[in-house]
C-alpha positions as CSV (number, residue, x, y, z in Angstrom):
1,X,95.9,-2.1,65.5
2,X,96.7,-1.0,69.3
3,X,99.9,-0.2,68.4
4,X,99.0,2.1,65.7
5,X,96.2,3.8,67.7
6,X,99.1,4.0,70.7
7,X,101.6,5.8,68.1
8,X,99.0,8.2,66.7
9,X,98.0,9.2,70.4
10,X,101.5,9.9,71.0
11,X,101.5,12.3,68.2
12,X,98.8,14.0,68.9
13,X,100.1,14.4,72.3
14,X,104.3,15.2,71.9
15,X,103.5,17.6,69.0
16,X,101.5,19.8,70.9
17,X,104.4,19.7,73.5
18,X,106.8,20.8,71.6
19,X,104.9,23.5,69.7
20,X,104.3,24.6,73.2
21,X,107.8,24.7,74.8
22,X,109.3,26.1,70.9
23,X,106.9,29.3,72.0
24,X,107.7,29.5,75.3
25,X,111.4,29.7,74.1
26,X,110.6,32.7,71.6
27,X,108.5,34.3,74.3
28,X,111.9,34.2,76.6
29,X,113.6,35.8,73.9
30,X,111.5,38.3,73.2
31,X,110.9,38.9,77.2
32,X,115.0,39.3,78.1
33,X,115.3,42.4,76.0
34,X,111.9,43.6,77.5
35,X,112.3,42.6,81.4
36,X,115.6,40.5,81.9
37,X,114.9,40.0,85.1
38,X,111.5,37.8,84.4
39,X,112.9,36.1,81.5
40,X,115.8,34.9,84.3
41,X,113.3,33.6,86.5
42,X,111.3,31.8,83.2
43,X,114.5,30.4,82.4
44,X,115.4,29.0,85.5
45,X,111.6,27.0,86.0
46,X,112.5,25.8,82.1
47,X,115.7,24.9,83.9
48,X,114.6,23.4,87.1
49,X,115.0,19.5,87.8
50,X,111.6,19.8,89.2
51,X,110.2,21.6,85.6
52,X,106.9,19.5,83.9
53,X,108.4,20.0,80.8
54,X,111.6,18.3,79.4
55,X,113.4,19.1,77.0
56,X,115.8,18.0,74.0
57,X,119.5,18.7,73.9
58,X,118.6,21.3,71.5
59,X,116.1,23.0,73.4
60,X,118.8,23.1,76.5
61,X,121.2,24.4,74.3
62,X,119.0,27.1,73.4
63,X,117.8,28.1,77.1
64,X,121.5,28.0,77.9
65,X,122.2,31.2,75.2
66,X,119.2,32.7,76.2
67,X,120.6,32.6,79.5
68,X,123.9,33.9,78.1
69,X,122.1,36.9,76.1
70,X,120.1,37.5,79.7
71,X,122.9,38.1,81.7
72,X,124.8,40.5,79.2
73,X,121.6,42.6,79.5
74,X,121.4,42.9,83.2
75,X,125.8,43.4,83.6
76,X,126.7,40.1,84.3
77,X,129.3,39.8,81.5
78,X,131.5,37.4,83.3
79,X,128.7,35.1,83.5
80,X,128.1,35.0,80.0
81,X,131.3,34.8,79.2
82,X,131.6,31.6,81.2
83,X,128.0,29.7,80.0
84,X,129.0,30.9,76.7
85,X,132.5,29.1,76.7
86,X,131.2,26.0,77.9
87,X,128.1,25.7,75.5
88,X,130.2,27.0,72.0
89,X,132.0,23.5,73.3
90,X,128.4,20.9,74.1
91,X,127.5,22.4,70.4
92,X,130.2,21.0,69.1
93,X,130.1,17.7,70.8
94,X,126.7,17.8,69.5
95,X,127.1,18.1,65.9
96,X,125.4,21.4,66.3
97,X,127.4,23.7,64.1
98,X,124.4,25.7,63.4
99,X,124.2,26.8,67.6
100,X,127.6,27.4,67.7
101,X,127.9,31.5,66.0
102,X,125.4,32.4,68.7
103,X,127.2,31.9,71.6
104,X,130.5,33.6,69.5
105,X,128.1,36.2,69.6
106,X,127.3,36.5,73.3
107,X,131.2,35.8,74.3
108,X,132.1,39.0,72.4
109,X,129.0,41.2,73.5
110,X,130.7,40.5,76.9
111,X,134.3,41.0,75.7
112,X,132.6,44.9,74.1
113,X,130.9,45.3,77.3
114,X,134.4,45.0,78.9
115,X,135.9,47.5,76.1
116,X,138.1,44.3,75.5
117,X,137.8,44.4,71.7
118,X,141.0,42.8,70.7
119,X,139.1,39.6,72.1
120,X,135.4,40.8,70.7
121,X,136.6,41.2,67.4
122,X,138.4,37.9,66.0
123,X,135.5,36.3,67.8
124,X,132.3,38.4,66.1
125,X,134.6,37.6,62.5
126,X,134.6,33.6,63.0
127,X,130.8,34.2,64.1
128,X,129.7,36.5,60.9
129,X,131.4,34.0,58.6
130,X,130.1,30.8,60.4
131,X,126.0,32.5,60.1
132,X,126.9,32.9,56.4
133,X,128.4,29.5,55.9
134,X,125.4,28.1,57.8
135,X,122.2,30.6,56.3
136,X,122.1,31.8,60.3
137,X,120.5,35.3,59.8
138,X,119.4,36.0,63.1
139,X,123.2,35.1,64.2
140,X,124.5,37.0,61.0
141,X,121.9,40.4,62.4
142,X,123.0,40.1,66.0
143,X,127.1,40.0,65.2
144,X,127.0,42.4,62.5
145,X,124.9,44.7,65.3
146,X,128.2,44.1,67.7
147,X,130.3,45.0,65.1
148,X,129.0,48.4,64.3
149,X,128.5,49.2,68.0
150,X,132.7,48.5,68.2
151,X,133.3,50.4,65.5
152,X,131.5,53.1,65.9
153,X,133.2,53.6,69.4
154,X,136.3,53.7,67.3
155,X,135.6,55.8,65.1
156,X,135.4,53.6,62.0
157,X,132.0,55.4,60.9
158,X,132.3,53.5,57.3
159,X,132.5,50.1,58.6
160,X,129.9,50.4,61.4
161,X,127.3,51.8,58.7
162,X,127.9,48.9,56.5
163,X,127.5,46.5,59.0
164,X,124.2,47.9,60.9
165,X,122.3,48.9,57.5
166,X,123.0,45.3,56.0
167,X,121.8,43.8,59.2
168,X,118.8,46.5,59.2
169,X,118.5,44.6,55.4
170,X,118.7,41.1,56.8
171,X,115.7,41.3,58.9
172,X,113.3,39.6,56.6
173,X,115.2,36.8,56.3
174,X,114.5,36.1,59.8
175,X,111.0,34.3,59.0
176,X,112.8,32.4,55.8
177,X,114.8,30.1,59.1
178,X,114.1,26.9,60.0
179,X,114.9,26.6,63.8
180,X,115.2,29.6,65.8
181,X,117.7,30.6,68.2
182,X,118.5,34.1,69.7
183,X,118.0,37.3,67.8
184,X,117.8,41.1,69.0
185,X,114.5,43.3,67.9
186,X,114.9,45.6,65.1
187,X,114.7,48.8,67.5
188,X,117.9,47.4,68.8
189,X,119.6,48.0,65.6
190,X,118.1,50.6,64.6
191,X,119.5,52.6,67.9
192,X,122.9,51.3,67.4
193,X,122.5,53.0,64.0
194,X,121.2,55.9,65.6
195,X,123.8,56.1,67.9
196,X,126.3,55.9,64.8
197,X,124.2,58.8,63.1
198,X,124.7,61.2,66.4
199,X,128.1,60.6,66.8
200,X,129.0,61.3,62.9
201,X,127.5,64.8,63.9
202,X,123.9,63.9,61.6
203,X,121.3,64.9,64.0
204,X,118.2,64.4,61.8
205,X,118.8,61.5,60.4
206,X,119.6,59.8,64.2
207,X,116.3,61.5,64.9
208,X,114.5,60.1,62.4
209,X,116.0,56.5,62.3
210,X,114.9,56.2,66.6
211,X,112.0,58.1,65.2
212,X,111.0,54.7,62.9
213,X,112.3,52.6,65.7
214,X,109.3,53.9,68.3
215,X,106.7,53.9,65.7
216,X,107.0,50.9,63.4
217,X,106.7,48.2,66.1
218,X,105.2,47.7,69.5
219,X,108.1,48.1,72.1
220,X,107.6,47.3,76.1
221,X,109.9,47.4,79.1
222,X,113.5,48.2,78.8
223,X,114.1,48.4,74.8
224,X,111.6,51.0,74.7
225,X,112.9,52.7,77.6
226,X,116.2,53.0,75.5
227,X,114.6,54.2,72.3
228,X,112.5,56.8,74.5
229,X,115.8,58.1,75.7
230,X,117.7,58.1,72.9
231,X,114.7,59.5,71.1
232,X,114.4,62.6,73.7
233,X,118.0,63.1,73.9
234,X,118.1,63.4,69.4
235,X,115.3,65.9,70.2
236,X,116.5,68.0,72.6
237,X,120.5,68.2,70.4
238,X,117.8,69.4,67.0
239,X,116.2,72.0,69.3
240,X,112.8,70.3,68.8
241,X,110.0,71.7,70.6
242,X,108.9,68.1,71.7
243,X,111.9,67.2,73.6
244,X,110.6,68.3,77.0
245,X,107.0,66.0,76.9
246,X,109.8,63.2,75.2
247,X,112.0,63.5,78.2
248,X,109.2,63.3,80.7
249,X,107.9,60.2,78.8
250,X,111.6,58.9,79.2
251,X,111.3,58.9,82.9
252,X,108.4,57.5,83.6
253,X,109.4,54.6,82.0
254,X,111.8,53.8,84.9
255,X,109.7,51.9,86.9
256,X,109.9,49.2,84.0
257,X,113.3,48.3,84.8
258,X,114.1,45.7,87.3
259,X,117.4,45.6,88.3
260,X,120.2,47.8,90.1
261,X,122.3,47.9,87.0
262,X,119.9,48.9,84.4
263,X,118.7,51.7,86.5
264,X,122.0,52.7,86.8
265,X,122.6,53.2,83.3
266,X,119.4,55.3,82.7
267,X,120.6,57.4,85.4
268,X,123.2,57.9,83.4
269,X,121.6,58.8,80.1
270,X,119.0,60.6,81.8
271,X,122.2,63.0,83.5
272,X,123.1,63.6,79.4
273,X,119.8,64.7,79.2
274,X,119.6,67.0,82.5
275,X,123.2,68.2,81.5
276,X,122.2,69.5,78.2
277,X,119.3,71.6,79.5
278,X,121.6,72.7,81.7
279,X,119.8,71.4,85.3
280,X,123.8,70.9,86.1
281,X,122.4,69.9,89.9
282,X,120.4,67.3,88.7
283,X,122.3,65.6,86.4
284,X,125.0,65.5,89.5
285,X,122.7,63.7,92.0
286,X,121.3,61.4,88.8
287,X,125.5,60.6,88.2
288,X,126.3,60.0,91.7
289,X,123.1,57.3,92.1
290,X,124.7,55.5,89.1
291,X,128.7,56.1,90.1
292,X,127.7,54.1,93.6
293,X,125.5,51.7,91.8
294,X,127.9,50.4,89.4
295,X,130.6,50.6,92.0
296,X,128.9,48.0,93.9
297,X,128.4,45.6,90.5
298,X,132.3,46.7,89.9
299,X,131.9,47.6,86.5
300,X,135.3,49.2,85.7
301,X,134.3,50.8,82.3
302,X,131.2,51.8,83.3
303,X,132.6,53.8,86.6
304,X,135.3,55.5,84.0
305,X,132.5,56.6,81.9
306,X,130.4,57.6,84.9
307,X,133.4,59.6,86.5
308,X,134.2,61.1,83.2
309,X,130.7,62.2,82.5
310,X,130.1,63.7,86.3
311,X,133.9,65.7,86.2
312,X,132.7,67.5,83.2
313,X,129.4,68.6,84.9
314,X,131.0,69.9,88.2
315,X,133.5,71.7,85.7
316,X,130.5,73.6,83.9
317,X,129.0,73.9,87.4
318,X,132.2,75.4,89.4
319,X,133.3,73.2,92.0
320,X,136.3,72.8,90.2
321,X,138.9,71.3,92.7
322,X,136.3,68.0,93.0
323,X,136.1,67.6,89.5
324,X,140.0,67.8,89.4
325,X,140.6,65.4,91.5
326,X,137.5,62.8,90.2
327,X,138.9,63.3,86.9
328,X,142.7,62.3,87.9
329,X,141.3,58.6,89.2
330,X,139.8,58.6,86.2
331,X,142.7,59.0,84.1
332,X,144.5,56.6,86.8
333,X,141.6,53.8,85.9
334,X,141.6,54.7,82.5
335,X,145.3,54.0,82.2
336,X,145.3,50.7,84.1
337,X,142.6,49.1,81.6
338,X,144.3,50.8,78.4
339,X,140.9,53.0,78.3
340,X,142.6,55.1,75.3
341,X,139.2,56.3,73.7
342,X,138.2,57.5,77.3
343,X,141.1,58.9,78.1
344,X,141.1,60.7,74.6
345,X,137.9,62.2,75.9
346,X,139.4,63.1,79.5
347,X,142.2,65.3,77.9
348,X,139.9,67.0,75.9
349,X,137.3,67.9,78.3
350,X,140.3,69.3,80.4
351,X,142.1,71.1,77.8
352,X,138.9,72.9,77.0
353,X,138.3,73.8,80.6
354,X,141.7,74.9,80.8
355,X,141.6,77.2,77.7
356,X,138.4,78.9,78.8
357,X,140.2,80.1,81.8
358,X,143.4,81.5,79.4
359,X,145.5,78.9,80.9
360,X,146.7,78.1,77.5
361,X,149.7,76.4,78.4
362,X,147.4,73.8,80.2
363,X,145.8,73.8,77.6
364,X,148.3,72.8,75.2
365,X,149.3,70.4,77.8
366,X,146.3,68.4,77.5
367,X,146.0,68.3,73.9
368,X,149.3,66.6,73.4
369,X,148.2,63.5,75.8
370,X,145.2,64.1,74.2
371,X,147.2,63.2,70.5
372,X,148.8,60.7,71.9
373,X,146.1,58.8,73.9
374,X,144.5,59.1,70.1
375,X,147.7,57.5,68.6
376,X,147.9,54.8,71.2
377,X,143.8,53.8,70.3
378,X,144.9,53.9,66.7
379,X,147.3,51.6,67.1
380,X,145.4,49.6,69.4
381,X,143.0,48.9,66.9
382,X,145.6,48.7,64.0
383,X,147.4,45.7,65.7
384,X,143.6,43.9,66.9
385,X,142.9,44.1,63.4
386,X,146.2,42.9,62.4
387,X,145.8,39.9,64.8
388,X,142.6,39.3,63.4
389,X,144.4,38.9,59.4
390,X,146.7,36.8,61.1
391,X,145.1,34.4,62.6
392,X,142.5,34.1,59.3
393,X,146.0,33.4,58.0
394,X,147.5,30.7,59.6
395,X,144.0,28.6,59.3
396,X,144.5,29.4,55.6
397,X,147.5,27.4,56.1
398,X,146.5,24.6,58.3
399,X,143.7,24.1,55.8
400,X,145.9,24.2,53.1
401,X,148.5,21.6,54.4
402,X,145.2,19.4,55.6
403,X,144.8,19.1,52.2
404,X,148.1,18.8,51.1
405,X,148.5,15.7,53.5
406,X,145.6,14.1,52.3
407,X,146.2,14.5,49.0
408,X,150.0,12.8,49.2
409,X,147.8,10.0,51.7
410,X,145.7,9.3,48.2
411,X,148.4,9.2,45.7
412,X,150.5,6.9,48.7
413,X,147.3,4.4,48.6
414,X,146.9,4.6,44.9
415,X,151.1,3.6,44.5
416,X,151.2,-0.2,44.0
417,X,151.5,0.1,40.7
418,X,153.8,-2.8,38.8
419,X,157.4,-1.4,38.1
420,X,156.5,-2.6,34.3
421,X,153.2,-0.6,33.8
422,X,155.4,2.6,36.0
423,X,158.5,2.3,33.4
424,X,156.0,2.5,30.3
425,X,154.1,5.4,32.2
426,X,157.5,7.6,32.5
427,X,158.6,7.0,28.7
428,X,155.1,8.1,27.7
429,X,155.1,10.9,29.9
430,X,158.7,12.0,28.9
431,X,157.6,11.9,24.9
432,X,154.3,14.0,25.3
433,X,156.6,16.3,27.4
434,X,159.2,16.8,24.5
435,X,156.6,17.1,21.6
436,X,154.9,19.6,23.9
437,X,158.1,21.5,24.4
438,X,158.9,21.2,20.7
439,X,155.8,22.6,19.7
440,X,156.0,25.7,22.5
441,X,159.0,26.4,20.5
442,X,157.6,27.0,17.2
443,X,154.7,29.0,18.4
444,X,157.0,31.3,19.9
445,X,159.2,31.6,17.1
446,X,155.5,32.7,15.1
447,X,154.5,35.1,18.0
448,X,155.7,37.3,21.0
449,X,155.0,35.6,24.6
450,X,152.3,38.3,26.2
451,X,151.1,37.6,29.8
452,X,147.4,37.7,29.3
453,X,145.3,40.9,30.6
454,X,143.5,39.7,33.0
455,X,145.6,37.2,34.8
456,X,147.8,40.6,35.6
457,X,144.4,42.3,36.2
458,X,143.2,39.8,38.5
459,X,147.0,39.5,40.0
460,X,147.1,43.6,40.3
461,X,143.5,43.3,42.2
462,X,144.5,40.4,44.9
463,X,147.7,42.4,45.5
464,X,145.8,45.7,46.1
465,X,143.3,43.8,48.5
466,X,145.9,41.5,50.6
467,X,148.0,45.0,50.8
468,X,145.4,47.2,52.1
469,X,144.2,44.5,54.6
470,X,147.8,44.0,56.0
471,X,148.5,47.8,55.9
472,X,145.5,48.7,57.6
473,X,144.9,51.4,54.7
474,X,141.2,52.6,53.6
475,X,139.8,51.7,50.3
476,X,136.7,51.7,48.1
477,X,135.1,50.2,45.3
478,X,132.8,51.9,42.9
479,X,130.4,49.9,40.9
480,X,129.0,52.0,37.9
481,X,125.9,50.0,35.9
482,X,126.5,51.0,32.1
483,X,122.9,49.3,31.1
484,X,121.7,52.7,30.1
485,X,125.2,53.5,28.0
486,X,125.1,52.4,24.4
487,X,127.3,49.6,23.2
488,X,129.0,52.4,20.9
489,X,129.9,54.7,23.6
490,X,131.2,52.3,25.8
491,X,134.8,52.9,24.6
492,X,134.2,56.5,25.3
493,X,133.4,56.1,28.8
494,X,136.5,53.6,29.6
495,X,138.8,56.3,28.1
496,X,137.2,59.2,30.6
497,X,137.2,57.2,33.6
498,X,141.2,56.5,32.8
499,X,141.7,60.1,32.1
500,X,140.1,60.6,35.6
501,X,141.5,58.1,37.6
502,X,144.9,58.2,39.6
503,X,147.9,55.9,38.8
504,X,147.3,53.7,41.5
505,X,143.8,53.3,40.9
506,X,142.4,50.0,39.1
507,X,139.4,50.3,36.5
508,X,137.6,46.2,35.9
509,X,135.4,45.5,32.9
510,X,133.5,43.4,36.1
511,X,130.5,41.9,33.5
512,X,129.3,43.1,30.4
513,X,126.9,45.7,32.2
514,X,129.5,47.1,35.4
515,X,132.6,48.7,35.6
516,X,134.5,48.1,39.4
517,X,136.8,50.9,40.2
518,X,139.1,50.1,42.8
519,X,140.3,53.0,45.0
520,X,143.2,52.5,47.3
521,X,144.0,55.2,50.2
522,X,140.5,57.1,49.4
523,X,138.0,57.5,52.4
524,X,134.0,57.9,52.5
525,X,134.3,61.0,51.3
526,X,136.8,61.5,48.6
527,X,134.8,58.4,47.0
528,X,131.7,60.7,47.1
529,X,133.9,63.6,45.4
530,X,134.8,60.5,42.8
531,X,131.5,59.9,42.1
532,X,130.2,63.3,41.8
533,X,132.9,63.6,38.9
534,X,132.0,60.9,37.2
535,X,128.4,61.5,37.3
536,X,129.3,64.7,35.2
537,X,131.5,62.9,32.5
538,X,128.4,59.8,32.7
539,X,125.2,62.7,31.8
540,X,126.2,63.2,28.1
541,X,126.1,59.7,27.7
542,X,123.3,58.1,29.5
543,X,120.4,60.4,27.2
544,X,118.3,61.2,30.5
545,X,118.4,58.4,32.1
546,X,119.3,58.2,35.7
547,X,123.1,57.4,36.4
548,X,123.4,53.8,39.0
549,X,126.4,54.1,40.9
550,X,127.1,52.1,43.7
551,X,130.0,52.1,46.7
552,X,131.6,50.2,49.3
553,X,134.3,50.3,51.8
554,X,136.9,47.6,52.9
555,X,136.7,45.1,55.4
556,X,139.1,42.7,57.1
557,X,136.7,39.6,55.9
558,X,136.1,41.4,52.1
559,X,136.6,40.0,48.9
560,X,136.5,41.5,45.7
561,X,133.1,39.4,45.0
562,X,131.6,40.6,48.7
563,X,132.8,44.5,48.0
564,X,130.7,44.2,44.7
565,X,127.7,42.7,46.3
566,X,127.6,45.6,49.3
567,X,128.0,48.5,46.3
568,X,124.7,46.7,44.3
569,X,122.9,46.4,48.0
570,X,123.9,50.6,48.6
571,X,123.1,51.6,44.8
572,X,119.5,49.8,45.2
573,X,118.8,51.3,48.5
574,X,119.7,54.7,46.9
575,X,117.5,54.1,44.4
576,X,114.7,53.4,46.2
577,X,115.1,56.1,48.5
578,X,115.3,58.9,45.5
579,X,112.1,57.0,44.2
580,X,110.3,57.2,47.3
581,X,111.4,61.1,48.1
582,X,110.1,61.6,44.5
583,X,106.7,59.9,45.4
C-alpha cells in the first residue's frame, strides 16, 4: 500500500514538471522571434548545470535547436551552423528521426543567410521530404518558408509561391502534432510571401498579405517590427496616404530590439524607406550606422548589400566620385563571394546612372556585365539544382543495390535445397516455359502484338518529368475537373483539347472525373493563356456551371502524383476566393 501511495505521489508530482518545462519550451520559441536576446538568456538558465529543472534527452535536444533558431536571428550563423551539425548527429544516435529535419532546417537558414545556396538547398530538400515522411508540419512550414525566401532571391517567382502558400496552408496542422519542436509564426511567412508579391512587381496584393499579417494575430518585439516596416514600406510604393503615420509607427518600434545586429538591419530597411521619400541625407547617415555595424559582426553579404544600397543613394544625391569608388569594393566583394545576383544589381544601378548623364557607351558597358553576371547566377543555380538531382540519384542507387544485396543474401540462405528436389524443379520449370512459349505463338498468329496505351502513356510521362528535371526546363500541369461535363460530351472535349494542344504536349485521362495536361517548356504565364483557351472551348459544354481548373509548376522533388495534388490545393483555393469575392 506505501508503494502505491509513493508511485501516485510521484505522478502527481513529475507530471506537473513536465507540463511545466514543455511550456517554458514553447514560451522560448515563441520569445526568440519576439526578443532573441531574452530567449538566449532563458535558454542558457534551462541550460545551466546549476538549473532546478532537469531535463530529458529530448527536451535538451530541443533547447539545443532553439538555440540554433536563436542565433540565426541575432547573425550568428556560424554558430548555428555548428550546434546544428552536431545535434542532426545526438538525434540520430538517439533514434530521434523525428528531431532530425529541424536542425536540416536551421543548417540551411544559415547556409541562405550566407547566400551559400548550393549548400541551403540539397539540405532544405532532405528536410521537406524527411517532415513529410515523418507528419513534421511545423518542420515541413519552416523549410518550405526557406525555400521560397531562396527562390524568390532567384528569381524563381513560381516555385517560391508554391512553396510559401502551401506552408501558409499547412498552418492548421500545427495543433494536429504530437510533440512540438521549433516552428516560425505565421507573420513570418506571410512576409516572405509579401516580399515575393513586391518583388514580382504586385504592390496590392504584398500590401494586403503584410496587411493580414498585422491584424490577424497579436505580434510583439521584433517580428512585428518587421511586418511594421515591411507594411510602411508596401504603403508608401502604392502611394497610400497612411504611409507616413506607418513609417513613424515603424520607428518607434526600435527600441524593441536588443542587439547590435538587428538594429543594424532596420537601419537598413528604414534607409529604403527614407530613400523613397527622397530624405537622400537621412537614409545616408541610417546606411552608414548599419555599414559600420555589420562590419564589426563581419557579415560579408550583409556589408555588399549595405554598400550597394548606400552607392545608389549618393548617386541620386551627387557626390558621385564616393559612390564610384564604394561601389567598385563592392563589385570587388561581390566577385570574391560569387555575389552574382548583387553584382547583377550593381551593373544595373551604374548603367542607369551612366545613361542619365548620355554616357551611353558606359552605359552599354555595364549592361553587358550586367548580362553576364545574370548568365553566371543562372547557371549557378542551374548546376545547384543539378547537384541536387544528382545526389537524389545516387541514393536511388545505393537503395536500390541495398536491396538488391539483400535480396541475393535471402535466396543464398533459402539454397540448401537437395540436388534431387532442384533437378525436378528445372524440368518443371523448363516444360511450363515451352507450353507458355507455344501458346504466345498461337495468340500471335490470331492477333497483332500492340504495346498497350498506357504503359507508353505512363512511359511518355516519366520521360517528360526525369527530362525536364535534368534539363532544368519549366513545366506545368493542368488539372481540368469534368464532373460538370456529361458523360456524352466527354469525347467532345478530349478531341478539342487535342486540337489545342502542341505536339509535345501530353493529355492523361488521370481518373474518371480529371483530365492532367502536361506542359513541357511553358512558364506561369503561357499556362494562364492555356487555360483561358480552354475555358472558352469548356463554356458550351459545362451548361452554366462554373469551369474547375487547376495548375502547378515543376519541382526538383515532384512527381506526377505531387503535381496533381498542388493543382487540386490551387483550384480549391481559387474557388474559395471567387466565392468569398462573390459574398
Amino acid at each position: 500500500m506505501d508503494f502505491r501511495l509513493i508511485v501516485v505521489c510521484l505522478l502527481f508530482w513529475f507530471a506537473p514538471a513536465w507540463a511545466d518545462t514543455m511550456d517554458r519550451l514553447d514560451n522560448i520559441n515563441t520569445l526568440l522571434y519576439e526578443y532573441p536576446s531574452r530567449a538566449l538568456e532563458e535558454i542558457n538558465k534551462l541550460d545551466n548545470i546549476s538549473s532546478p529543472i532537469k531535463l530529458s534527452e529530448t527536451d535538451k535536444l530541443r533547447l539545443s535547436l532553439l538555440r540554433c533558431e536563436t542565433y540565426l536571428q541575432l547573425g550568428e550563423n556560424q554558430a548555428a551552423i555548428n550546434i546544428a551539425r552536431m545535434s542532426e548527429a545526438k538525434a540520430k544516435v538517439l533514434q530521434l528521426e523525428s528531431a532530425r529535419p529541424y536542425f536540416l532546417n536551421c543548417m540551411a537558414s544559415a547556409f541562405t543567410n550566407f547566400g551559400d545556396y548550393r549548400q541551403a538547398l540539397p539540405l532544405l530538400d532532405n528536410s521537406i521530404e524527411l517532415s513529410r515522411e515523418l507528419e513534421q508540419a511545423q518542420s515541413l512550414i519552416n523549410g518550405l518558408r526557406i525555400r521560397g525566401i531562396i527562390d524568390t532571391q532567384i528569381d524563381s517567382y513560381g516555385n517560391a509561391s508554391e512553396d510559401l502558400r502551401l506552408a501558409i496552408d499547412i498552418f492548421p496542422e500545427l495543433a494536429n502534432q504530437a510533440l512540438n519542436w521549433s516552428w516560425p509564426p505565421l507573420a513570418h511567412v506571410r512576409l516572405s510571401l509579401s516580399q515575393l508579391l513586391a518583388k514580382k512587381g504586385e504592390l496590392k496584393q504584398a500590401y494586403t498579405v503584410i496587411e493580414n499579417a498585422l491584424n490577424s494575430e497579436p505580434l510583439k518585439g521584433k517580428v512585428k517590427t518587421l511586418v511594421i516596416t515591411q507594411l510602411a514600406k508596401m504603403a508608401q510604393l502604392n502611394n497610400l496616404p497612411n504611409s507616413d503615420t506607418l513609417i513613424l509607427n515603424a520607428k518607434n518600434q526600435l527600441p524593441e530590439l536588443g542587439s547590435a545586429f538587428e538594429l543594424a538591419q532596420s537601419y537598413t530597411q528604414m534607409a529604403q524607406l527614407e530613400y523613397l521619400r527622397g530624405n537622400l541625407r537621412r537614409a545616408i547617415q541610417l546606411l552608414e550606422i548599419s555599414l559600420n555595424s555589420f562590419k564589426k559582426e563581419n557579415q560579408s553579404l550583409e556589408i555588399i548589400r549595405t554598400q550597394r544600397q548606400l552607392a545608389e543613394v549618393l548617386l541620386a544625391h551627387g557626390m558621385t566620385d564616393k559612390a564610384l569608388a564604394l561601389m567598385e569594393k563592392t563589385i570587388e566583394l561581390g566577385v570574391s563571394t560569387s555575389r552574382y545576383d548583387e553584382l547583377v544589381i550593381c551593373y544595373q544601378i551604374l548603367s542607369q546612372h551612366y545613361e542619365k548623364n548620355e554616357n551611353y557607351k558606359l552605359a552599354l558597358k555595364y549592361q553587358i556585365m550586367r548580362f553576364n553576371q545574370a548568365e553566371n547566377a543562372y547557371n549557378f543555380i542551374k548546376d545547384t539544382r543539378l547537384l541536387q538531382l544528382n545526389t537524389k540519384l545516387s541514393k536511388q542507387n545505393q537503395l536500390v543495390k541495398l536491396e538488391t544485396g539483400r535480396s541475393i543474401a535471402s535466396v543464398n540462405q533459402g539454397f540448401g535445397v537437395k540436388s534431387g528436389y532442384l533437378i525436378l524443379l528445372t524440368l518443371l520449370f523448363l516444360a511450363l516455359l515451352f507450353s507458355f512459349i507455344t501458346f504466345k505463338a498461337k495468340q500471335q498468329a490470331k492477333r497483332i502484338i500492340s504495346v498497350p496505351e498506357s504503359n507508353t502513356k505512363e512511359q511518355e510521362i516519366e520521360r517528360l518529368l526525369s527530362n525536364s528535371k535534368l534539363g532544368g526546363f519549366p513545366l506545368s500541369l493542368i488539372l481540368i475537373k469534368t464532373l460538370q461535363v456529361y458523360r456524352d460530351d466527354l469525347p467532345i472535349l478530349n478531341a478539342q483539347l487535342e486540337k489545342l494542344l502542341r505536339e509535345q504536349d501530353v493529355m492523361l485521362n488521370y481518373s474518371d472525373e480529371e483530365i492532367v495536361l502536361l506542359l513541357p517548356y511553358t512558364k506561369e504565364k503561357g499556362t494562364l493563356k492555356v487555360i483561358e483557351q480552354i475555358k472558352e472551348l469548356m463554356t458550351p459544354l459545362l451548361h452554366g456551371k462554373k469551369c474547375q481548373i487547376g495548375y502547378s509548376k515543376m519541382q526538383q522533388q515532384d512527381s506526377l502524383s505531387s503535381l496533381v495534388k498542388r493543382a487540386n490545393i490551387q483550384q480549391l483555393r481559387h474557388s474559395k476566393q471567387h466565392k468569398v469575392a462573390a459574398e
